[in-house]
C-alpha positions as CSV (number, residue, x, y, z in Angstrom):
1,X,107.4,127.0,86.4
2,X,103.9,125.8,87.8
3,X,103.7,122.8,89.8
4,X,101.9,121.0,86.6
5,X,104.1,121.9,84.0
6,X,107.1,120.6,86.2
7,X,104.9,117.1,86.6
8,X,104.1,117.0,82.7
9,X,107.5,117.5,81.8
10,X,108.8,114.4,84.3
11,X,106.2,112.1,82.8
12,X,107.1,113.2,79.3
13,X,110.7,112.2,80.3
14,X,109.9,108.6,81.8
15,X,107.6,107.8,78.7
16,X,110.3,109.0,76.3
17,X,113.0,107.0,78.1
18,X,111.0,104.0,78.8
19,X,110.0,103.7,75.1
20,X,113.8,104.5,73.9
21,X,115.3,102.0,76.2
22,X,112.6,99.6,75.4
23,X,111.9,99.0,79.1
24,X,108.1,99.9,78.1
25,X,105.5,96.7,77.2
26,X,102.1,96.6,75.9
27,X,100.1,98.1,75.3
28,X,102.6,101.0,73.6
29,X,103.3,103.6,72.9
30,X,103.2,104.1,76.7
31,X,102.7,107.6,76.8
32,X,99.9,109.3,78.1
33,X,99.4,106.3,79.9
34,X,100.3,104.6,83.5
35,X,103.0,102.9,81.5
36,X,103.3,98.7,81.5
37,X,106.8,97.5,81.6
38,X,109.3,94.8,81.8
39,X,109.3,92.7,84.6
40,X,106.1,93.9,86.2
41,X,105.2,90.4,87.8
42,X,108.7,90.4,89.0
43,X,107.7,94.0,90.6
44,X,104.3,92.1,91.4
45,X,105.8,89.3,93.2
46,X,108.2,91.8,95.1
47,X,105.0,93.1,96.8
48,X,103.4,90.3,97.3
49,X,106.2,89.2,99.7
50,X,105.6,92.2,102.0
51,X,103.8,91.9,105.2
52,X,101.3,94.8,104.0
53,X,100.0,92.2,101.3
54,X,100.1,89.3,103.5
55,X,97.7,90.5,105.9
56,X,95.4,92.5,103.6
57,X,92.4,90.7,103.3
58,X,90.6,93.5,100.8
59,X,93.3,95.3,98.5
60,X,91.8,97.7,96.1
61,X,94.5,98.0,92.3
62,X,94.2,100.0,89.9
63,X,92.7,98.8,86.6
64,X,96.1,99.8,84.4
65,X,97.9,96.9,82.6
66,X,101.1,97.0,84.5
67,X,99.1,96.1,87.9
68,X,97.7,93.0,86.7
69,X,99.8,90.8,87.9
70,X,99.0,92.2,91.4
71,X,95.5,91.8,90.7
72,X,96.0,88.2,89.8
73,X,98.3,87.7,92.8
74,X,96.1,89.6,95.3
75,X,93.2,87.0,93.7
76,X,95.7,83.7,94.0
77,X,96.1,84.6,98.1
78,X,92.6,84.8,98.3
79,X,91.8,88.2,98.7
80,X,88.8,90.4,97.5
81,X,90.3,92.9,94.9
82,X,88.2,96.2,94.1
83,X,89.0,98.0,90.9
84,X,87.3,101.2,90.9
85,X,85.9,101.7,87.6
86,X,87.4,104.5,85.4
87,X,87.5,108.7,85.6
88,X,85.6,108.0,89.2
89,X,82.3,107.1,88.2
90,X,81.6,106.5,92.0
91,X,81.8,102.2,91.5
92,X,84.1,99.4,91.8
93,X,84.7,96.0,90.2
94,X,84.5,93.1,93.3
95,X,86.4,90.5,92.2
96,X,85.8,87.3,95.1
97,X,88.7,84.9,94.6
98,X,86.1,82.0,95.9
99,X,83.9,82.2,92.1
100,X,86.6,84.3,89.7
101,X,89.4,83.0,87.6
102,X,92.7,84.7,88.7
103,X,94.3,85.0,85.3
104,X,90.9,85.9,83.5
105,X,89.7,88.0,86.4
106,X,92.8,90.1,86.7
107,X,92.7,91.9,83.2
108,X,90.5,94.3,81.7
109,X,88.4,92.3,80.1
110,X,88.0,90.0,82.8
111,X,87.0,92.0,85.6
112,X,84.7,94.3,83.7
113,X,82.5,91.0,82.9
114,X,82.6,89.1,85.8
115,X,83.7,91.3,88.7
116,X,80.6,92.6,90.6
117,X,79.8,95.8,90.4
118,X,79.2,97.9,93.9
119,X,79.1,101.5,94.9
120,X,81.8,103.3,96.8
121,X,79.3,103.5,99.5
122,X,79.1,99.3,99.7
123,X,82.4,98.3,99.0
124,X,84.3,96.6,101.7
125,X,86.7,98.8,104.0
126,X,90.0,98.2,102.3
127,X,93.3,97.2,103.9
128,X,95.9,97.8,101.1
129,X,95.6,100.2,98.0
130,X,97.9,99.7,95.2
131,X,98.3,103.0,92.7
132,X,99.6,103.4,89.5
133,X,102.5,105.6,88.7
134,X,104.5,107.3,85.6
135,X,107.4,108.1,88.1
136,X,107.9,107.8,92.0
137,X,110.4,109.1,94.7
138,X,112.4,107.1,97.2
139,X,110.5,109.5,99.8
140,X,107.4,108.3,98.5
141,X,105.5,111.3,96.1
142,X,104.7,109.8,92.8
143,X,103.0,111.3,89.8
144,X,100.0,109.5,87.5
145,X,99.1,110.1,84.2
146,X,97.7,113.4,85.1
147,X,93.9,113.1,85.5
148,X,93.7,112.9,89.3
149,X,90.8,110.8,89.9
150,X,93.3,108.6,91.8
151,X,93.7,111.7,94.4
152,X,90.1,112.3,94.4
153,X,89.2,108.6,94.9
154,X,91.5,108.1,97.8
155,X,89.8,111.1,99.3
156,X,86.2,110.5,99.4
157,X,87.3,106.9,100.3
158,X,88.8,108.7,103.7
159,X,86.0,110.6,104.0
160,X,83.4,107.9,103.9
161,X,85.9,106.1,106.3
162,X,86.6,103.4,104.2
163,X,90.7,103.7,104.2
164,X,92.0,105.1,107.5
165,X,95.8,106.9,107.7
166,X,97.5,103.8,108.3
167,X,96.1,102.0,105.3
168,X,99.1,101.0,103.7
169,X,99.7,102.6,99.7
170,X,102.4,100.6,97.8
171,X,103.3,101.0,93.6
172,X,104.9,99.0,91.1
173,X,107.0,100.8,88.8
174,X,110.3,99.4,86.4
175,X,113.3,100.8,88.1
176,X,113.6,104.0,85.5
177,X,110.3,105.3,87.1
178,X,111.8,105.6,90.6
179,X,113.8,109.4,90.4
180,X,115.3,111.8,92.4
181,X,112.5,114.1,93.0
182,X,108.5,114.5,92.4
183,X,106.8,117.7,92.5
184,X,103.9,117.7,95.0
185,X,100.7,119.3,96.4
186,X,98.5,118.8,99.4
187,X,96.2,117.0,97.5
188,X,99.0,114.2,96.2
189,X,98.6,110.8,98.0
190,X,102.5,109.3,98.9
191,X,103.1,106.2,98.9
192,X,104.5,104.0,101.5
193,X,106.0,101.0,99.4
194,X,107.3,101.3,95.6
195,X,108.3,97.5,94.3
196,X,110.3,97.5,91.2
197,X,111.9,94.1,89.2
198,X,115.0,94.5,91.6
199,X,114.0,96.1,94.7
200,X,111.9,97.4,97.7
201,X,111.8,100.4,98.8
202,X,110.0,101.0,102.2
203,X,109.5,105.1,102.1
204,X,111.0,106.4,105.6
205,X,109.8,108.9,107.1
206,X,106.1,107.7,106.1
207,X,104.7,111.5,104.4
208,X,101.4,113.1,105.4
209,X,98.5,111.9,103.4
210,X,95.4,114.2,102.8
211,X,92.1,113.3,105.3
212,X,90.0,114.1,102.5
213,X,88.6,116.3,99.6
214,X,90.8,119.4,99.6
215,X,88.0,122.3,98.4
216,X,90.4,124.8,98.0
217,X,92.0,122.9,94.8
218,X,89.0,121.4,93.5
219,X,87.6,123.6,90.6
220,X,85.0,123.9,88.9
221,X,85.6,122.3,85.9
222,X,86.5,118.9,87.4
223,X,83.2,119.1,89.5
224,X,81.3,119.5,86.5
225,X,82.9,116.8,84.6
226,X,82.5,113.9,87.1
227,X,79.1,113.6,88.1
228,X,79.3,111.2,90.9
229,X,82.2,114.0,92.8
230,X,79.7,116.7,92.2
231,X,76.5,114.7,93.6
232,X,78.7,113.7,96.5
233,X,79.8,117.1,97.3
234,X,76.5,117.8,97.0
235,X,75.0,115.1,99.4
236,X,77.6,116.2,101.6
237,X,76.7,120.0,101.5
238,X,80.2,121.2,100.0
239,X,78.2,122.0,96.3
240,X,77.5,124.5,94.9
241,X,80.0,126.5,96.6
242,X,79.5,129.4,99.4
């Protein structure tokens, strides 16, 4: 079985039992989505305890539902929060704890009308990136919905020097999302801290995380259908291919 069929069929199974066990929270059904749960400010709170969080000053989230209470956190310690705008479009929201409301800032809405909006290019350097996950290892591989942009944010971001290898990578997940095993590929970011309702678990030994774009796995077709990968690849030499 291929490396993406064995990933489909472990998120299939987390947003089948999430929903079943009733673990899952708006907005539902969870599948085919970074799935909100039960006890994510809990999970929230759990991170925000670490010393990762406490000495971030810029800490780019995700803009799924079950990271907004991190967002709201990150904003109530009085740090910048970047949430990159969706499928890579090459921008971020800049959310400034000093002129934002927390609570109004941290959800969709909020930050999509009075977050700032700045390029990848302009944004801050960024001390702490919080991910997304449909399920997660204790040896820190975790698997999204399936899209990738994450993986192909994080590595123009290291390219442009704007996350180095020690820049910390923590999730939030309900404890169901947290399994045995997670298939992987060079291209996967780990993660270095997974927070659930009940736990932390600090991933030991810290895994390899790619330096940049991998060219080898990028095709076509995911060029062509984000326009800000393909004009950086393109600024950058890398497109169209030799």
């Amino acid at each position: 079985m291929q490396e993406a069929d064995e990933k489909q069929m472990l998120r299939q199974r987390i947003w089948d039992l999430m929903e079943r066990t009733n673990v899952a929270s708006f907005p539902r059904p969870v599948h085919g989505r970074i799935p909100n749960f039960v006890g994510a400010r809990r999970a929230a709170e759990r991170l925000a305890s670490t010393e990762e969080f406490a000495r971030a000053r810029v800490v780019k989230v995700n803009p799924d539902s079950p990271q907004r209470p991190v967002r709201e956190l990150a904003l109530r310690a009085g740090k910048l929060v970047l949430v990159p705008t969706p499928r890579l479009r090459g921008q971020f929201y800049l959310l400034d704890p000093s002129i934002v409301d927390p609570e109004y800032a941290s959800s969709i809405s909020g930050f999509t009308r009075v977050g700032e909006r700045v390029d990848v290019e302009s944004a801050p350097n960024i001390d702490l990136v919080v991910v997304g996950s449909v399920a997660v290892s204790p040896s820190g591989f975790r698997v999204g919905k399936g899209e990738g942009y994450s993986e192909l944010e994080y590595a123009m971001l290291r390219e442009m020097g704007k996350i180095g290898d020690s820049t910390p990578v923590a999730t939030t997940v309900h404890d169901v999302q947290v399994v045995s095993e997670v298939p992987h590929m060079p291209y996967d970011v780990p993660v270095d801290i997974i927070a659930t309702p009940t736990r932390l678990i600090r991933v030991s030994p810290r895994q390899p995380r790619p330096q940049g774009l991998l060219m080898e796995y990028l095709s076509g077709k995911k060029v062509q259908e984000t326009p800000y990968l393909m004009a950086y690849l393109q600024r950058t030499g890398r497109w169209p291919r030799t």
